[in-house]
C-alpha positions as CSV (number, residue, x, y, z in Angstrom):
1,X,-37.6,-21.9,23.8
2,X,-35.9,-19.7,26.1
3,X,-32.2,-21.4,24.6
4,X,-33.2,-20.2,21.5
5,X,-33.8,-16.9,22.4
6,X,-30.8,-16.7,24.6
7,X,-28.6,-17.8,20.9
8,X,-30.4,-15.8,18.7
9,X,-29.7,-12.5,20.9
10,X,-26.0,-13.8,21.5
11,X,-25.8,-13.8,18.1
12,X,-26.7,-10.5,16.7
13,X,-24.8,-9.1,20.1
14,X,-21.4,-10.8,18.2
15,X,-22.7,-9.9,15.1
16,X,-23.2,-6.4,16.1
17,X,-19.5,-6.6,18.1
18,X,-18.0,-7.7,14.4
19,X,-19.6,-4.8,12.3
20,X,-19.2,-1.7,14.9
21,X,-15.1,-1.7,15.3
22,X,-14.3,-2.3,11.1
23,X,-16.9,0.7,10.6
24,X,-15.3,2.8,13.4
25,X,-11.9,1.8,12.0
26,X,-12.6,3.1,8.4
27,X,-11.0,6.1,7.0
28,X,-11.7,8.9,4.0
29,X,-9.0,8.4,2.4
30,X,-7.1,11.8,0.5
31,X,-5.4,11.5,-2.8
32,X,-1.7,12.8,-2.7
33,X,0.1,14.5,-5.4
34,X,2.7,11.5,-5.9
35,X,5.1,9.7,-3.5
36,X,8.2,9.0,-2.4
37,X,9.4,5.5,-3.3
38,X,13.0,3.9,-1.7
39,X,14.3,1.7,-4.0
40,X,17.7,-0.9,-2.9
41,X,19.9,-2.4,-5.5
42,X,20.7,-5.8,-3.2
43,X,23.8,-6.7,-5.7
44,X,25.6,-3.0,-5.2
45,X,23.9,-2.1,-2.1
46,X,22.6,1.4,-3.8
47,X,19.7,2.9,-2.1
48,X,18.2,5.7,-4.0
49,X,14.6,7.8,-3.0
50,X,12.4,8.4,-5.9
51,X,9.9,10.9,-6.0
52,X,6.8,9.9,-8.6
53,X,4.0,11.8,-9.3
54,X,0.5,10.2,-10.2
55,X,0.5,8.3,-13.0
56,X,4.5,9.1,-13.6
57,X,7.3,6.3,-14.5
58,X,10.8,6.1,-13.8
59,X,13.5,3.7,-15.2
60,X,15.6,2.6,-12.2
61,X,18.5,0.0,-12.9
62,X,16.9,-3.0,-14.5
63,X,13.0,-1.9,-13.6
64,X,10.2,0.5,-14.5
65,X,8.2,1.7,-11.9
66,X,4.7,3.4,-12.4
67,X,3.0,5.2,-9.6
68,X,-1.0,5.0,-10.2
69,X,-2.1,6.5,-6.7
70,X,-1.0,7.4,-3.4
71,X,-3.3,7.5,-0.4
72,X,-2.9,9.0,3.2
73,X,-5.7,8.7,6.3
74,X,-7.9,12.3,5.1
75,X,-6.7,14.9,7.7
76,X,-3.5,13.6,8.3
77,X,-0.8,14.1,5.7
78,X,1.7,12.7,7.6
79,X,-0.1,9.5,8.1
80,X,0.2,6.0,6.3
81,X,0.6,6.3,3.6
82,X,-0.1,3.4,0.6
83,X,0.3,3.7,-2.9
84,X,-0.5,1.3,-6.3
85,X,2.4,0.3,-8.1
86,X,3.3,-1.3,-11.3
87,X,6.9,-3.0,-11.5
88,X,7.8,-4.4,-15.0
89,X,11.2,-6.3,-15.1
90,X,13.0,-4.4,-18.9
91,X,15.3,-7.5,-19.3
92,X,12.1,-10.0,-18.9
93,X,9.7,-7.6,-20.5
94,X,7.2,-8.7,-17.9
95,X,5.2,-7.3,-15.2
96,X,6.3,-8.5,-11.5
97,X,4.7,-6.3,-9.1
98,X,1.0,-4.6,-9.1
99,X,-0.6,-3.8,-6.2
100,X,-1.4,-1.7,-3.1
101,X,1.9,-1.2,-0.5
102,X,1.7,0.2,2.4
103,X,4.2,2.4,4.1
104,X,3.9,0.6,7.8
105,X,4.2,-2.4,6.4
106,X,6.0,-3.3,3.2
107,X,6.2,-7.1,3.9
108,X,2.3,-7.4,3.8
109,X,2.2,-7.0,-0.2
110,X,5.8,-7.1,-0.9
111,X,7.8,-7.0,-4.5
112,X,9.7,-10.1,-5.3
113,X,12.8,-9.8,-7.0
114,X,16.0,-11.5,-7.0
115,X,18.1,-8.0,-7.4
116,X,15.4,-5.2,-6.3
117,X,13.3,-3.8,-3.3
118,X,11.6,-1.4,-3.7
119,X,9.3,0.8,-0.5
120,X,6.7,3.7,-0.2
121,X,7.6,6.2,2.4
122,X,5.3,8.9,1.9
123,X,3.1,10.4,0.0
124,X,3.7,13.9,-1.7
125,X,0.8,16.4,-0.6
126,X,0.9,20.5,-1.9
């Protein structure tokens, strides 16, 4: 009996250890104005910053980029920031990005192309 009660309390004590740190961790989130987006030609070597607002497009080279949101940490502009993208390949006529990317990290939900890159670097607050 006294194993028992020993793993049950061990239990909700990991249990408990698991939930505190990811509610700690969380964020509010603020909405920025737009963002700035790097983009690299690999063929030319061309490196050109974008600036996007919400729900703008541009035409860059071969792609179309469409900026839905960009996010910061809430009380800290210059923070990281992440933003949802759209990436539609004009010659294929087909979508090949759409997702979050993060500024920290552009490898974790990166863009695949044979010719492009493309990066979030911040987002654009008033």
């Amino acid at each position: 009996m006294h194993r028992w009660r020993a793993m049950i309390c061990r239990t909700i004590l990991c249990s408990a250890f698991l939930v505190l740190p990811s509610a700690a961790l969380a964020q509010d989130a603020a909405l920025g104005e737009g963002a700035t987006l790097r983009l690299l030609d690999r063929i030319t070597g061309d490196l050109a910053d974008v600036e996007l607002l919400n729900g703008q497009t541009a035409e860059l080279g071969q792609i179309k980029i469409a900026l839905e949101a960009c996010r910061f940490p809430g009380g800290n502009p210059s923070g990281d920031a992440y933003a949802f993208l759209r990436v539609e390949d004009r010659a294929l006529q087909e979508e090949i990005f759409a997702g979050w990317m993060i500024a920290s990290s552009p490898a974790l939900n990166a863009m695949d192309h044979a010719r492009y890159d493309v990066w979030v670097i911040r987002c654009k607050t008033s």
